[in-house]
Structures are given as C-alpha cells and as structure tokens.
N, C-alpha and C positions, 0 to 999 in steps of 0.2 A: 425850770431851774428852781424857782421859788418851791414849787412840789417838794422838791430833793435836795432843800438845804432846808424845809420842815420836817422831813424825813428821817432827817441825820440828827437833829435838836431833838426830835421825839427817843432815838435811838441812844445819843449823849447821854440823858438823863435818864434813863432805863440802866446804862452800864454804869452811871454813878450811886446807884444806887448800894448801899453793904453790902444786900444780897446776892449782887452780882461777881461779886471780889471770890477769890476759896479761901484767903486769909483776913485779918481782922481789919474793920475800915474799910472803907469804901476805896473809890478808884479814883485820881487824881482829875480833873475835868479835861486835860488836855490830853490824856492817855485815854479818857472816855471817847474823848471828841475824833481823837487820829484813828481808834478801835472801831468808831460809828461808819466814819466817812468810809474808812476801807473795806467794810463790810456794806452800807449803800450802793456804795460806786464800783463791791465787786472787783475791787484789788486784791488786796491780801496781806498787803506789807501790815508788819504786825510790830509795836515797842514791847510789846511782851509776850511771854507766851502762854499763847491761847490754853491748853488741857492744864497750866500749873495755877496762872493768874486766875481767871477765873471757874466762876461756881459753874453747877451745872444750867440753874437758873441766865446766867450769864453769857454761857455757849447755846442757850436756846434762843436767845436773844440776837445773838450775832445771826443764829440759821435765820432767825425771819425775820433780821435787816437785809442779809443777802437775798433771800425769795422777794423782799418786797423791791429791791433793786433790779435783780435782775429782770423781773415780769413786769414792771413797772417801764423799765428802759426798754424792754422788747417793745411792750405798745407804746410809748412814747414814741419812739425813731419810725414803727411802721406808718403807726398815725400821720405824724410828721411828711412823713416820705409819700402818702396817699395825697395829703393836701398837696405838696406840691408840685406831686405829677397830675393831680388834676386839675389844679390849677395853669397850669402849660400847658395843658390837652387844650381847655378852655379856651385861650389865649393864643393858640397861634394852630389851632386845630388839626393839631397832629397826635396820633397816638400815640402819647410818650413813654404810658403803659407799657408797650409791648418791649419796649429795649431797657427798660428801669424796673419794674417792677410786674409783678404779675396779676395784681389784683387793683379793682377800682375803687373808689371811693363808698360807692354805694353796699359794696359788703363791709362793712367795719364792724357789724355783729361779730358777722360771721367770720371775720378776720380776727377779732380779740379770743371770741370760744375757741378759734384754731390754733391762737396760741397759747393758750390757758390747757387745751390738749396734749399739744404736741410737748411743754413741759410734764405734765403730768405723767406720762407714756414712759420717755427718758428718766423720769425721778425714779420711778417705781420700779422701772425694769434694773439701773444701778441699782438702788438702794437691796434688791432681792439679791442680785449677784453677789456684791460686797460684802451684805450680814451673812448672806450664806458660808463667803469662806470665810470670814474674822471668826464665826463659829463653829462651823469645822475644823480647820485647817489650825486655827491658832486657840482654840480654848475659850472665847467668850462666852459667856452665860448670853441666853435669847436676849434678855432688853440692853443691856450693855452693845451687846451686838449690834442690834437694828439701829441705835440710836446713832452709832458709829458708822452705820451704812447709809442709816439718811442722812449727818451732816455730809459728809463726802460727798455724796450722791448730789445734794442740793448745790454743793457748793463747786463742782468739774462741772455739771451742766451750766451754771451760771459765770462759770470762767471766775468765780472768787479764787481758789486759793488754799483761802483756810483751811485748815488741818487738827486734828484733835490730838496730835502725835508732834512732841515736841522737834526732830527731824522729820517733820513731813513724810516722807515717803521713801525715802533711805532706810528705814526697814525693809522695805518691801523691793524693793529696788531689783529684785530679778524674779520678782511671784508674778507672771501675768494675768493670772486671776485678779490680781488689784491695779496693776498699771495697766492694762492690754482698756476694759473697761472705762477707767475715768480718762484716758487720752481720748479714745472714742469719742465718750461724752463731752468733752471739754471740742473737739472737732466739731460735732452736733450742735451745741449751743454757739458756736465761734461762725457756723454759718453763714447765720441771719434766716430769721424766719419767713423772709419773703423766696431766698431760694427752696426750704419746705415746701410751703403751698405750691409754689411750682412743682418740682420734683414728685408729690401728691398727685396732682391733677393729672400731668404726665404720663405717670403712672398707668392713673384709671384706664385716659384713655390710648395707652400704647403709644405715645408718639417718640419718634425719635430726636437724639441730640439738636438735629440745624433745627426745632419745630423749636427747640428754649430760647428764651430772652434773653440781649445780650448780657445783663444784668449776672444770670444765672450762669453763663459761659465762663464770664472773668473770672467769677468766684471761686467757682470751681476748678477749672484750671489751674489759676495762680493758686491756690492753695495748695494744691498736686505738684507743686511746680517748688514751692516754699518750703513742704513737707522733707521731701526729697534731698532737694538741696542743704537743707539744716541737717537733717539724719546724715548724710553722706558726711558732711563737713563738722558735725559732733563726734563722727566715727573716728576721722583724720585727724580730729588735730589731741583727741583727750584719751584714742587706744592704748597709749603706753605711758598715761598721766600714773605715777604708783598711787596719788589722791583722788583716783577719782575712779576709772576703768582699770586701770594698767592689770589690778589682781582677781577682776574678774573672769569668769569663763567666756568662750565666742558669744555663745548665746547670750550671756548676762550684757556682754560690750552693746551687742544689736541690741536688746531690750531695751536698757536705759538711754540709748542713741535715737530713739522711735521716742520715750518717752519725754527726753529733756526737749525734741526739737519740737513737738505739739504743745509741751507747757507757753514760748514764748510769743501762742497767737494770743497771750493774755491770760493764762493759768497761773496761779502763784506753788503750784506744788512743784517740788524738787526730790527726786529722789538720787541726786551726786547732788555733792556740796557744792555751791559754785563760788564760795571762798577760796577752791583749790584748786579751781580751773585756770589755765593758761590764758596770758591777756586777750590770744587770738581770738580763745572761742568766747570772751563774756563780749568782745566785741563784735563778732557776729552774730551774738546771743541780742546788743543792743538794737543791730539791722533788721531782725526777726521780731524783734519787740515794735520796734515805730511804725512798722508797716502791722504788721495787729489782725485781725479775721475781717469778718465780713457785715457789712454794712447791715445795720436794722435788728442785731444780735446783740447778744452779751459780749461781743470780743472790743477789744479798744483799739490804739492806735488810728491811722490816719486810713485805715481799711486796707481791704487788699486792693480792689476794684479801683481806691486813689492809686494808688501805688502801677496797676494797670496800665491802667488811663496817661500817666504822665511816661509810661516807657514807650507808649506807643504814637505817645506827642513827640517824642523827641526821636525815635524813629523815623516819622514822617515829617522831623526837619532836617534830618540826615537825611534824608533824598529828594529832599527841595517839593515835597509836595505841600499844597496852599491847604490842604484840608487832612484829616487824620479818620480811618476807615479802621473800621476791625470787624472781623469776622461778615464782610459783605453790610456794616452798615456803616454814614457817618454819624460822628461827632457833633455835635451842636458846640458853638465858641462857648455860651456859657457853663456846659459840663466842664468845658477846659478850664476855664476860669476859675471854676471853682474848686478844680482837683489844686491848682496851681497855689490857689491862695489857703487851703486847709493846711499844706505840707506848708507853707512859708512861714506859716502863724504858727503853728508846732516848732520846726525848727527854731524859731523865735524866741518861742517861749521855753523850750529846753534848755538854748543856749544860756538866756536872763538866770534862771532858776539852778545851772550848771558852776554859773559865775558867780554865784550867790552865796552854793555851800560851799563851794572849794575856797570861798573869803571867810567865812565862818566854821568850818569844819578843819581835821587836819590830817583828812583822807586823800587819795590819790585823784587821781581825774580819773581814771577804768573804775574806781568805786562809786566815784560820786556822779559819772555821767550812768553808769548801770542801775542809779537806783531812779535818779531822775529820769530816765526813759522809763522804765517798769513803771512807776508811780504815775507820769502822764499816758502813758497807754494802757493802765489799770492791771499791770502784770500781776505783781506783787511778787515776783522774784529778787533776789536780793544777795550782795556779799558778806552779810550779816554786818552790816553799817546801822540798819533802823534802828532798832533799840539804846546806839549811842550817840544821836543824832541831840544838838543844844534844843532846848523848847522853840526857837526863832528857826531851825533846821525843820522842826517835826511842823512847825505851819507853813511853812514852804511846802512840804510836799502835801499836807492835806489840799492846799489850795492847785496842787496839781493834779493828784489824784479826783477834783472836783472837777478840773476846767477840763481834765483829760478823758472825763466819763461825757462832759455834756458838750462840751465846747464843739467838736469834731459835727456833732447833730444841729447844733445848735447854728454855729456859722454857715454850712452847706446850708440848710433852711429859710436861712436868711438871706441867703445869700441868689437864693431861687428864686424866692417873691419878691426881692427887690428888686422891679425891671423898670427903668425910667428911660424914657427917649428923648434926647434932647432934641431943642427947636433951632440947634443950628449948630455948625462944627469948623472949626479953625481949620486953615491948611496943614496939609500933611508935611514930619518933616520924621528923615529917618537922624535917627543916633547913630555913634559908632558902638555896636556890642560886641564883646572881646576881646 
C-alpha cells in the first residue's frame, strides 16, 4: 500500500506540473492528486476532461500511471495470493494450490515474466486493431493514430477507463471494430492472471474442464453468468429509452448491450450516457459494479469468486447442510470467513462514504450511491456528478478509489495469515438470528 500511495505522490507532482495542463498554469494539486489516484488504482473517474485539460505530455503521464498500476497490482495480488496459499499448503499440508490457484510459490520468476507477457500480447494486439481502424476508417494521420490506439489499448486491458475522447465511446457506440475489441480486452485483463496461466497450461496439455482448479471454474462461470445477465437486462430495461438505445438500429441496441454490460466488471468507458439511463438500469449497473472481475487482475470490486462463494454458502444453509461443496470440493471455514467479512467491510464502507456525500452534495441517492460503488470497485463509470463534486466530496472518493483498488487484497491476505489458536474456549451458546 505504501508502494501505491508513493506512486500516486510521484504521479501528483508530474500532473502539477505547467507542462502537463494544454492551457496556461499548471493544475490545481487536488485535481492533480484525484487525476493520479484514478489513473494508479485504474479507475477512471475523471474532474476534467482528459483530451481538453490536459497536454499531450500530461496524457502520457496518465498511460504510465495506469501501466504502472495496473502490472504492478497484477503482481502484487498474484504475489500476495502465492504467499498465502503457500503458506496453508505449509501449515495444514493440504494442497490448496490445486482449488485457489494454479501455480506455487517457487515460480515467481516465471510467474511475473508471464505476466509482463501475457499484458504485452493483449497491448500490442489492441493497440494494432484500434490505430488500424481510427486510421482507416476515420481519417487519422499514422502517429495521432497509434498513440490513440495505445492509450485505449493500455487503458481496457488494465480495466482504467480513461478515454482520449471527450464522450468516451458514444462516438463509436455501434463501430465494433472499436467496442467488440476493448470489451474483449477489458474481459482479458478483468480475469486474473492466475486463471491465464491455467487456461495456458491447459491448453498445452489438452486437458479438460473437471482437470481446472476450482478457483478457475468460479471465475469463469460466474462471469459467463454476469455477462449474460447484464446484456440481457441492459437490453430490457434501456431498448426503448429515446436517450439512450430507443433510436438505434437492432444491431446497434445488441452492441452497446454487450458493450455497457462488460464496462461494469470495472471499465470506466461508456459509450450510452448513463445520465440518461432509467434508475432500474444505473441500479443494476451498481450490482454488477460491487461484485467486479476476477480475483489477482486489474478488475475491482469484492470479486466474482467472493460473490460465488457467498451464493453457495447460503445455498447450503438453505438445505441445512453443516458444510458448503462446489463443484465435488469443500469449502475450508476460513475461505468463508473471509468471503463474508470482504463483502461486510465493503458494504460498510460504501454505505459511510454514501452518507457522507448525500450530507454534503445535493445529488440524489442513484447518483451518489452510482458513483460511490464505481469509485470503490475502481469502475470509473459515472452520471456525470465528478467534476461537481465539493473539494471534501473529490477526497472521499480518492480515498475510495484507494481502499477499493487495495483494500479487497489487502484484508483477504491478512486475513489468511492470521491463524491464532486459542488455548481454551467458553461454552457454546446459540443466539436468536432473524
């Protein structure tokens, strides 16, 4: 954490700098500091806007705050998640590898070059896609182009957001040459790099689905699962919105249906306004946001695999069972524990921080609880509130945008190597619960 609040001080004082602004003067420190943090931690949420405010010097700055967050948080959380499965390998000599993660401790080389690859692969492959059609397709000269294909490109695989287009992606909002692409990639990087290396290896050698981790099962699944349900339910409730789909074609409705439901595993790109969305859908937009990608990636919220975890605990207390299985394995009480207490400290902290701006702001509750989920699960989606948010507004949500990129890693980790036994235990006694 220390890392990544020297990250954002290095990154601050870079965007304060004149040269960073495109007009005269420099940039205010608190617009520096909310522009740092949401490019570190991979949000997006923006008080100004990015292609007018600043210089060119100043958008190269943001791409590599965002590359150094995002490849930074990849090996962070994989790192993290290596120690603490081997640490419980260790300690209770079970291999916990095989249902959490795919790889041990002893490749951590070879685990960081894979993921210093497996971003590279994804940058390079968008970034060709993208300049190729912004130059084709719409006129750009070659450097203009490319530079507009790598920030994009950099910034959907690391689930930022940022956009070099004052509407985001509402240009483009039915070209799938440029939506079809960064959902993809913003899917790819929203993973987790530990489902990769599996799916890799896999690969090589030919095995099938029962041979993956359960780790790899949830992830994927539930995201299949999330996908689906959002496109289906962005379809239903915004098909005859006249702000939003209503004057689109079929195909344009399906496209940006596909599109808007992948942005909220933690994308900050929009191409519909979501100013003009109906309360239904910014509210199941907030569902899809708190629940977030997949664990040891660039995505945020509380994971899918928490999210999981906790349907299939309460599952198997709806049928009175003493233990919770899935897919032919169990549960260990302290995964529960810990799925239980990430979602309770989140909801926690959303609700503080919800009650905070609705006392100090004089936006509705769907606005102001839609920015504070996006902000704590690093969305950076928005009903265009940020930019009028008080200065005591914009450090509330930098400090969410901060606890909501580490926190999630942070307390699961801690919460792993904390295993104390005690030397003795008081009688049992049940409570009345509900």
């Amino acid at each position: 954490m220390g890392g990544f609040a020297l990250v954002i001080l290095v990154g601050t004082g870079l965007l304060s700098l004149p040269a960073a602004t495109a007009g005269p003067g420099a940039a205010p420190l608190l617009t520096a500091l909310f522009t740092s943090t949401s490019a570190v931690c991979v949000t997006g949420l923006i008080v100004v806007d990015t292609p007018v405010y600043w210089s060119t010097f100043g958008q190269w700055v943001i791409l590599g705050l965002i590359q150094i967050g995002g490849f930074g948080i990849m090996t962070l959380a994989t790192v993290l998640s290596l120690l603490v499965t081997r640490r419980v390998r260790l300690r209770m000599q079970l291999r916990a590898g095989a249902e959490t993660k795919s790889v041990t401790l002893g490749e951590v080389r070879q685990l960081l070059l894979g993921i210093l690859q497996v971003t590279v692969v994804f940058e390079v492959l968008l970034t060709a896609v993208l300049s190729a059609r912004l130059i084709l397709a719409y006129g750009e000269h070659p450097l203009p182009g490319l530079r507009l294909g790598l920030f994009h490109a950099v910034s959907a695989f690391n689930n930022a957001g940022f956009a070099l287009y004052s509407d985001s992606m509402e240009s483009f909002a039915t070209d799938p040459w440029i939506t079809v692409p960064i959902a993809l990639a913003v899917i790819a990087g929203g993973l987790g790099f530990p489902v990769w290396v599996e799916l890799y290896r896999h690969a090589r050698r030919r095995h099938e689905p029962h041979h993956w981790t359960l780790h790899a099962k949830i992830t994927l699944v539930t995201t299949a699962v999330l996908l689906a349900a959002g496109w289906a339910g962005f379809l239903l409730l915004e098909w005859r919105n006249p702000d939003t789909m209503g004057p689109l074609s079929v195909g344009g409705k399906i496209l940006t249906g596909f599109f808007q439901t992948v942005m909220p595993r933690t994308a900050g790109f929009n191409s519909l306004p979501f100013g003009d969305m109906h309360t239904q859908t910014l509210f199941m937009t907030d569902m899809l946001m708190f629940v977030g990608g997949g664990s040891a990636g660039t995505a945020g919220g509380i994971k899918v695999t928490t999210f999981a975890l906790l349907a299939f605990v309460i599952y198997a207390n709806v049928r009175g069972e003493s233990s919770v299985h899935i897919a032919r394995r169990r549960l260990t009480e302290g995964v529960i524990q810990q799925a239980i207490t990430v979602v309770l400290l989140a909801i926690g902290l959303i609700f503080t921080a919800t009650m905070a701006l609705m006392t100090i702001t004089p936006f509705t509750l769907d606005q102001v609880l839609f920015e504070v989920i996006s902000a704590f699960s690093t969305v950076g989606l928005s009903t265009g509130i940020t930019g009028d948010l008080p200065p005591s507004g914009e450090v509330i949500v930098i400090v969410l945008m901060f606890t909501g990129r580490l926190g999630p890693i942070t307390v699961a980790t801690a919460l792993a190597l904390r295993r104390r036994s005690r030397r003795f235990e008081y009688p049992q006694e049940r409570p009345i619960v509900g």
